[in-house]
C-alpha positions as CSV (number, residue, x, y, z in Angstrom):
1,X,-18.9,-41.0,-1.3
2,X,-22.8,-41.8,-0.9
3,X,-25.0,-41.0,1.8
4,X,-27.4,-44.4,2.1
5,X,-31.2,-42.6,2.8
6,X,-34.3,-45.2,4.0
7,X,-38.1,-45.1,4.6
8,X,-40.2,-47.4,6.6
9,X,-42.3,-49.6,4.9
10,X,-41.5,-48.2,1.4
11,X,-43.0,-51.3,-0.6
12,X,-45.0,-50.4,-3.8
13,X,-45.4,-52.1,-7.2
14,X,-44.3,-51.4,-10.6
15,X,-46.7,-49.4,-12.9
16,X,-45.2,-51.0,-16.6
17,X,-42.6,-53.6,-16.9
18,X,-39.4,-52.7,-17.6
19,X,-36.4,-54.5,-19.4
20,X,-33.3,-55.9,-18.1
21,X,-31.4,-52.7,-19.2
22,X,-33.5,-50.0,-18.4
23,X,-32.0,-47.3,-15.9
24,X,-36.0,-45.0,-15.1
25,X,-38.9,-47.0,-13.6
26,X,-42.4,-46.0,-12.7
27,X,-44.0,-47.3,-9.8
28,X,-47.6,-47.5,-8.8
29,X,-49.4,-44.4,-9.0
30,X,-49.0,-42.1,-6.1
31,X,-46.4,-43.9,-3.8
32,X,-43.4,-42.8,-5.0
33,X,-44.0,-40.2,-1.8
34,X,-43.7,-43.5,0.0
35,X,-39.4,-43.7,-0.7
36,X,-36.4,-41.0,0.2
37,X,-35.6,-38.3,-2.0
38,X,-32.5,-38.0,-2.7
39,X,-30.1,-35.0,-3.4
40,X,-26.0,-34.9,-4.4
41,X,-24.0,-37.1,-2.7
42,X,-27.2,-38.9,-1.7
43,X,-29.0,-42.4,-2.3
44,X,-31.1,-45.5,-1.1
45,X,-31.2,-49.2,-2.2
46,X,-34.1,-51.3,-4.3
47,X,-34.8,-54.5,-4.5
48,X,-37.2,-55.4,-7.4
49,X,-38.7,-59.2,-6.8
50,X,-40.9,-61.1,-9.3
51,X,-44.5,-61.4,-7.8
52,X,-44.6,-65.1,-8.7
53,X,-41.4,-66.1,-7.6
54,X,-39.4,-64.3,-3.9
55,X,-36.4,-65.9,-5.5
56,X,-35.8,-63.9,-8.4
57,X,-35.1,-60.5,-7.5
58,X,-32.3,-57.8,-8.1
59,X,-31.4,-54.9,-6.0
60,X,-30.8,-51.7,-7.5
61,X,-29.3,-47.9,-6.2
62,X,-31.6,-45.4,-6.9
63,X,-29.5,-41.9,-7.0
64,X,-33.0,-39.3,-8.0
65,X,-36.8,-39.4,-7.8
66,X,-39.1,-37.6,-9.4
67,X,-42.9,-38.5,-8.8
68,X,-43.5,-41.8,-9.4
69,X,-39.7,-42.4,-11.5
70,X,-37.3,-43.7,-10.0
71,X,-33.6,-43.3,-11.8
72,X,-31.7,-46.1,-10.9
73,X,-28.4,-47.9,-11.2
74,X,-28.9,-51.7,-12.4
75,X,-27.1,-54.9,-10.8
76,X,-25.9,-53.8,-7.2
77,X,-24.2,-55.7,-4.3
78,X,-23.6,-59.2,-6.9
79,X,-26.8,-59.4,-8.2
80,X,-28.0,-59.7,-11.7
81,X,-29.8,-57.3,-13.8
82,X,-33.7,-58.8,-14.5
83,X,-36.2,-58.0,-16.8
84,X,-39.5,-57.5,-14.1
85,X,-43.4,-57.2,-15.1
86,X,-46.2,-55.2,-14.7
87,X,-47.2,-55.1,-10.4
88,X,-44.1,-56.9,-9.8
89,X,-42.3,-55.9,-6.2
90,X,-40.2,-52.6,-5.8
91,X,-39.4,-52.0,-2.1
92,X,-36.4,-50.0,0.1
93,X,-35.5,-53.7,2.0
94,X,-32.4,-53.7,3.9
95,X,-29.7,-55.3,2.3
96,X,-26.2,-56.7,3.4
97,X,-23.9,-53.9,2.0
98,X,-26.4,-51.4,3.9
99,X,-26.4,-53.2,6.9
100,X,-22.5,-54.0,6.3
101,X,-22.0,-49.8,5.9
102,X,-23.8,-48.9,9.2
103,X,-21.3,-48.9,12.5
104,X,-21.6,-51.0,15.2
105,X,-21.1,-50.2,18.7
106,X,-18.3,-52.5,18.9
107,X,-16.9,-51.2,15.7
108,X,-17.2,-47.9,17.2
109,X,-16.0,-48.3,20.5
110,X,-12.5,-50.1,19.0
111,X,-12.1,-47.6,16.0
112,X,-12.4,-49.9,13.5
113,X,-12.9,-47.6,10.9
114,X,-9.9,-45.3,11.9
115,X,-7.4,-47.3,13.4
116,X,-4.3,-49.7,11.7
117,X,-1.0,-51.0,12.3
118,X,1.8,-49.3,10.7
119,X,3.8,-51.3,8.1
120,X,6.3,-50.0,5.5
121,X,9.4,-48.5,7.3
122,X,10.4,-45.7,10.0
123,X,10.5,-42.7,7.7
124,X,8.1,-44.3,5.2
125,X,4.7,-45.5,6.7
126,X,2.1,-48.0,5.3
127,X,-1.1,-48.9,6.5
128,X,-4.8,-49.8,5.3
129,X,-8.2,-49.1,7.3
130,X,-11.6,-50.1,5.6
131,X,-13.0,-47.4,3.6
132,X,-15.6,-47.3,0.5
133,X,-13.5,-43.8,0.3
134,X,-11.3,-43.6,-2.8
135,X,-9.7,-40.4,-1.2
136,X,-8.8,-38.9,2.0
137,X,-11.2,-35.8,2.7
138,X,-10.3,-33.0,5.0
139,X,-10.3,-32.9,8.4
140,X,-10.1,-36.6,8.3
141,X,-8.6,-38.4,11.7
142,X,-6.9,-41.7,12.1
143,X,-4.5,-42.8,14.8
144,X,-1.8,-45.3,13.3
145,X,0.1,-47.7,16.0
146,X,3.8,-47.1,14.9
147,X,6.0,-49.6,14.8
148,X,9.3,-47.7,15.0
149,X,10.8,-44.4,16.0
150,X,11.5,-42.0,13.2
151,X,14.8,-40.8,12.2
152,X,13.9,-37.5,9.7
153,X,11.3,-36.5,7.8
154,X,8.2,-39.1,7.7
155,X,5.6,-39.9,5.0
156,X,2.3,-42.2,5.0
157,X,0.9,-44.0,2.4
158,X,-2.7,-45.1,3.4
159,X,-4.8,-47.6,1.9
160,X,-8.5,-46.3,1.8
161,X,-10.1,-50.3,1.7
162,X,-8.5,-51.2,-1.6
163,X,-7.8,-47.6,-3.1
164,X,-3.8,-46.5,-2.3
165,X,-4.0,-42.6,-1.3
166,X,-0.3,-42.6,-2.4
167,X,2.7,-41.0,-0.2
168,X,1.8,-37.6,2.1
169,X,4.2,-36.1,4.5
170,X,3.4,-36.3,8.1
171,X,3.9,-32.6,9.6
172,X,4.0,-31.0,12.6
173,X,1.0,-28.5,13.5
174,X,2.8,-25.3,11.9
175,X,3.3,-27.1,9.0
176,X,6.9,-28.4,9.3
177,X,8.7,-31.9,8.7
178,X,8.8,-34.4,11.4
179,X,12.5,-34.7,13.0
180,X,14.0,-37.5,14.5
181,X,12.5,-39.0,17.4
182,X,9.1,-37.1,16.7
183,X,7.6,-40.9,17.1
184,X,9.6,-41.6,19.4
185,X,9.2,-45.6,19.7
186,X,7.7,-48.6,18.2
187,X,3.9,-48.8,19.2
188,X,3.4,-45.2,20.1
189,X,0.0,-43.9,18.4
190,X,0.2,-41.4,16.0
191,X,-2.9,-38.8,16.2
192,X,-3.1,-38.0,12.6
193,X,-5.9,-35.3,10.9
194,X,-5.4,-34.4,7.2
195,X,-5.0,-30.9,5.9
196,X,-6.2,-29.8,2.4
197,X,-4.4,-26.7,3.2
198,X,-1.2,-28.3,4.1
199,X,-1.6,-31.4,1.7
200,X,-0.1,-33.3,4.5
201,X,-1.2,-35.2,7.5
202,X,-0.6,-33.2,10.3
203,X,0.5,-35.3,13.4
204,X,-1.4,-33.5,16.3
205,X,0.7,-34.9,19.2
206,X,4.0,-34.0,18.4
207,X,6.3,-33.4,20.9
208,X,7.5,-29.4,20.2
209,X,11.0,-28.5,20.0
210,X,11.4,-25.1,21.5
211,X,15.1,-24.9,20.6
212,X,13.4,-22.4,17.5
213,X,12.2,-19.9,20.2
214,X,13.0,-17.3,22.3
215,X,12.8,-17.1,25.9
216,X,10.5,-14.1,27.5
217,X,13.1,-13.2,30.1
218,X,16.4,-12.3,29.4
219,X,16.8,-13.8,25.5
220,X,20.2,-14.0,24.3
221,X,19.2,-13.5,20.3
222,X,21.4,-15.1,17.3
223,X,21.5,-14.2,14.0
224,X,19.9,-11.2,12.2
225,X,16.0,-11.0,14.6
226,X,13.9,-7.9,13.8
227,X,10.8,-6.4,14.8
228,X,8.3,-4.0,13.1
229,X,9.3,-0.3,12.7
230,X,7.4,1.6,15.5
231,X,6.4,5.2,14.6
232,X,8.7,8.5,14.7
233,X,9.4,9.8,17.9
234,X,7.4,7.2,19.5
235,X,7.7,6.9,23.7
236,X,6.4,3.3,24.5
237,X,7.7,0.3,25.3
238,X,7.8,-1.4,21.5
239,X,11.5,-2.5,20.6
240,X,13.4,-0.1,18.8
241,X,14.7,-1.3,15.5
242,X,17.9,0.0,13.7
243,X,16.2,1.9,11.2
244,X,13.8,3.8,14.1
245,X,17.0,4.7,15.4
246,X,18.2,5.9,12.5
247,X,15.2,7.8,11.8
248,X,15.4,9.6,15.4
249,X,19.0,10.6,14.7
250,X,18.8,11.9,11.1
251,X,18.1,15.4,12.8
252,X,21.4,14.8,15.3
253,X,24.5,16.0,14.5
254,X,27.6,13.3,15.3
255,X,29.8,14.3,18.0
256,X,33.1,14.1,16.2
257,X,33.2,16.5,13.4
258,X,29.5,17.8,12.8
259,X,29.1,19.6,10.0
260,X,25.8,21.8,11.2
261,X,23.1,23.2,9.0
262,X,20.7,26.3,9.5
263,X,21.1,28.5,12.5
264,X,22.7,26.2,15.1
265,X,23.1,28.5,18.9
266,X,25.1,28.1,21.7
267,X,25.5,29.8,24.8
268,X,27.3,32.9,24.7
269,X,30.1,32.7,26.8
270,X,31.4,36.2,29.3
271,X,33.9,38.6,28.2
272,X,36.9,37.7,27.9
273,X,36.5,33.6,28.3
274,X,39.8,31.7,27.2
275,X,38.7,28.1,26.8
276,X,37.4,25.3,24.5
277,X,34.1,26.7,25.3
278,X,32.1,27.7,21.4
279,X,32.4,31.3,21.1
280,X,29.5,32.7,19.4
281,X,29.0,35.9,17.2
282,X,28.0,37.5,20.0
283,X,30.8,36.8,21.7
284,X,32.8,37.4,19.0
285,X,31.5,41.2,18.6
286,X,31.6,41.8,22.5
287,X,35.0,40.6,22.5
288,X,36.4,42.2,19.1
289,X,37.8,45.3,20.9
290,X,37.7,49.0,21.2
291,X,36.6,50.4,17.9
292,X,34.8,47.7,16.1
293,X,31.3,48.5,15.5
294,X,31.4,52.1,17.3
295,X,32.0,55.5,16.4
296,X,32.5,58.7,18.1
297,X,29.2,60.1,20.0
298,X,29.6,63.8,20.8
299,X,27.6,63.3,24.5
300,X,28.3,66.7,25.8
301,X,24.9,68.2,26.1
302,X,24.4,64.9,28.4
303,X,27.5,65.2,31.2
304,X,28.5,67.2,33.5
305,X,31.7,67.3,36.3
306,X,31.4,65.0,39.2
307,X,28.7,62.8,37.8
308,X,29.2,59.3,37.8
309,X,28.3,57.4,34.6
310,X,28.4,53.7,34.0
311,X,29.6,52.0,30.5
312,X,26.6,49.4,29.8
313,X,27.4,49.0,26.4
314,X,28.5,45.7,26.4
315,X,32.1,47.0,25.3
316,X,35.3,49.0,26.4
317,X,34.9,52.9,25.5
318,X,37.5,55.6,24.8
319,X,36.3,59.0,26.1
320,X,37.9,62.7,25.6
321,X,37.1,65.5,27.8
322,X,38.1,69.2,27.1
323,X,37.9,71.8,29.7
324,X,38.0,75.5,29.8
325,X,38.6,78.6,32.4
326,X,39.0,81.9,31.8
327,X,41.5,84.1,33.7
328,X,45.3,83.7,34.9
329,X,45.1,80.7,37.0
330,X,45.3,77.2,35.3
331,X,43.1,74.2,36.6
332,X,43.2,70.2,36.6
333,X,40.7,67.5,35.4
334,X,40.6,64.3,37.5
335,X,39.6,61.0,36.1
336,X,37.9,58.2,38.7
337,X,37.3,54.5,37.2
338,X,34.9,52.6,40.0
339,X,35.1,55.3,42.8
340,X,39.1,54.9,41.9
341,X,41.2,57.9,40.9
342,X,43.0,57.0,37.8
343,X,44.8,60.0,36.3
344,X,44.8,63.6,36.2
345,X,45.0,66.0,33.2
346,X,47.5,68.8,32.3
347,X,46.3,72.3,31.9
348,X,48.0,74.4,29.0
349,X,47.3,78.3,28.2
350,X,45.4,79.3,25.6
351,X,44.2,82.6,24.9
352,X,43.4,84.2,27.6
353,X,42.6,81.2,29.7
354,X,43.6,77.5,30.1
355,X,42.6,74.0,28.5
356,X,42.7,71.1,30.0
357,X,41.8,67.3,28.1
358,X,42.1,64.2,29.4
359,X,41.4,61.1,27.8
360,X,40.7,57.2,28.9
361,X,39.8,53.8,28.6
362,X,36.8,52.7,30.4
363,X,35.9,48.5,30.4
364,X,32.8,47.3,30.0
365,X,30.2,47.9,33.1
366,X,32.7,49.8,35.1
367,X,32.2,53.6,36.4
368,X,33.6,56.8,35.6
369,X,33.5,60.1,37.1
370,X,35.6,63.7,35.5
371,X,35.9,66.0,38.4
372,X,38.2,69.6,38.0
373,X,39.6,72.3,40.6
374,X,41.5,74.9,40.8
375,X,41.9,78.2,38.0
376,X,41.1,81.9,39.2
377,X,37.8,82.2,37.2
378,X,34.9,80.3,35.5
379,X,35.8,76.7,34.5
380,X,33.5,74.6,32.4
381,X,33.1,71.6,30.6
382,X,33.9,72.4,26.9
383,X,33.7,68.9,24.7
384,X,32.9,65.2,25.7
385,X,33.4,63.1,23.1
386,X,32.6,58.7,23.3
387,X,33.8,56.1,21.3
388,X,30.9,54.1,22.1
């Protein structure tokens, strides 16, 4: 594709004649300023005419300039290629394919340059627009009259002038295949703009099928959907995946048959609890009975008759207490559990005096008290013995 440049009044002579073949040309010193200068993709028309005769000329395309050389191309728009003299005529004239190449407001205002009847058939559409383009360049628009609804996937093959762009598909704008009904009748207009990206032309009217999509409210999904993986232990409102659930249990034992690992607790449950309830090791040792874990504690030197005492030691005790009197008359040792008299000891002689022991079983957190009366002389509290 080439850009036509022009100057006003560019009309100069040349500086040495030139032969019919000859593709650089000087002109007159010094007006060579007088023409374009062109760059890539750029270029203006010539016409060199013989100074004795207007009738014999030639118009040339000059593509660089470079002072007072011109580079041209020989023989344009029909016309022969000349040999020219000394001061003959070089001058940027308009010609017919310039004037031909330039748009006119009627041209413009009907789209002649990008609109056309489609031909071919529904699926497969032909069509031609006037171009000097010998390829479709991107971002280029048409619009392309149908001339029947489409059953499936649709291609065009578009005629650039004389040049055949061969067959694109026609997409939607995220890149998928038409579907039936996309054009939906004959004569509808089809807003086409090619993609280099897509290699397609995208048809940027088409209807959109939202049977692909979800509803915001109240979705029923289908299939296998999934989202991104939000962060551990996050507390938003981001959709929680399998595997972030997965992830938040690995720590979680299952209901049915855990099988726990480190130091898992429970609460311990009171003495002497009979149900389903997890009995835990202390539990266990409060509930193991008299003997486990204690031994005897000689706690004499710390009672004393008719003193109550409390057993805070979390388990049932055994206590032994041995009296003494001296003299003839014997004497009794009573035991009371919680203010509660619960036996009552049986003196023996010994010596020259009596004993008296008594033993008993006192639960957890209860009270005892060992009180004595009676014998003629001193009585006093020999041995008092724990099993604590």
């Amino acid at each position: 594709m080439t850009i036509q440049l022009y100057a006003n009044n560019a009309k100069t002579t040349l500086a040495s004649a030139i032969t019919s073949t000859q593709t650089s040309i000087t002109v007159a010193p010094g007006t060579g300023a007088e023409f374009p200068n062109p760059t890539t993709g750029q270029a203006f028309k010539i016409t060199l005419v013989s100074a004795t005769s207007s009738s014999t000329y030639e118009i040339c395309l000059c593509t660089s300039i470079s002072g007072d050389t011109l580079t041209i191309v020989r023989a344009q728009e029909g016309t022969t290629a000349l040999p020219f003299l000394l001061n003959d005529i070089v001058g940027n004239f308009d010609t017919a394919a310039v004037m031909a190449d330039l748009v006119q407001s009627e041209q413009l205002q009907t789209m002649y340059y990008e609109y056309a009847v489609a031909t071919g058939s529904a699926n497969a559409i032909t069509s031609t627009i006037p171009s000097n383009l010998t390829a479709v360049t991107d971002g280029m628009s048409i619009i392309i009259k149908s001339a029947y609804a489409n059953t499936g996937a649709t291609t065009l093959n578009l005629t650039l002038g004389s040049t055949s762009t061969g067959v694109i598909p026609i997409v939607k704008g995220n890149n998928t295949s038409l579907i039936a009904g996309d054009i939906p009748a004959a004569g509808y207009p089809l807003s086409l703009t090619y993609s280099s990206t897509f290699s397609a032309w995208v048809l940027t009217d088409a209807s959109v099928v939202l049977t692909p999509y979800a509803l915001i409210n109240s979705q029923a999904f289908t299939g296998t959907p999934t989202v991104p993986t939000a962060p551990y232990n996050d507390d938003s409102y981001i959709i929680a995946n399998t595997q972030w659930v997965q992830n938040q249990l690995a720590n979680y034992a299952p209901i049915y048959s855990p099988t726990f690992t480190g130091t898992p607790s429970a609460p311990t449950a009171s003495i002497g609890t009979n149900t389903t309830q997890i009995a835990t090791t202390a539990f266990v040792q409060a509930n193991l009975g008299l003997g486990y874990n204690q031994s005897w504690q000689n706690v004499t030197g710390s009672r004393a008759y008719n003193t109550t005492y409390t057993n805070s030691t979390g388990k049932p005790i055994f206590v032994i207490v041995t009296g003494a009197s001296t003299g003839s008359g014997s004497f009794t040792q009573y035991l009371y559990v919680n203010g509660t008299q619960i036996a009552a000891s049986v003196p023996y002689s010994a010596n020259s005096g009596y004993l008296s022991v008594i033993t008993f079983l006192v639960p957890n957190g209860l009270t005892y008290t060992v009180s004595n009366s009676g014998g003629n002389n001193t009585t006093s509290l020999n041995t008092w013995y724990e099993l604590r």
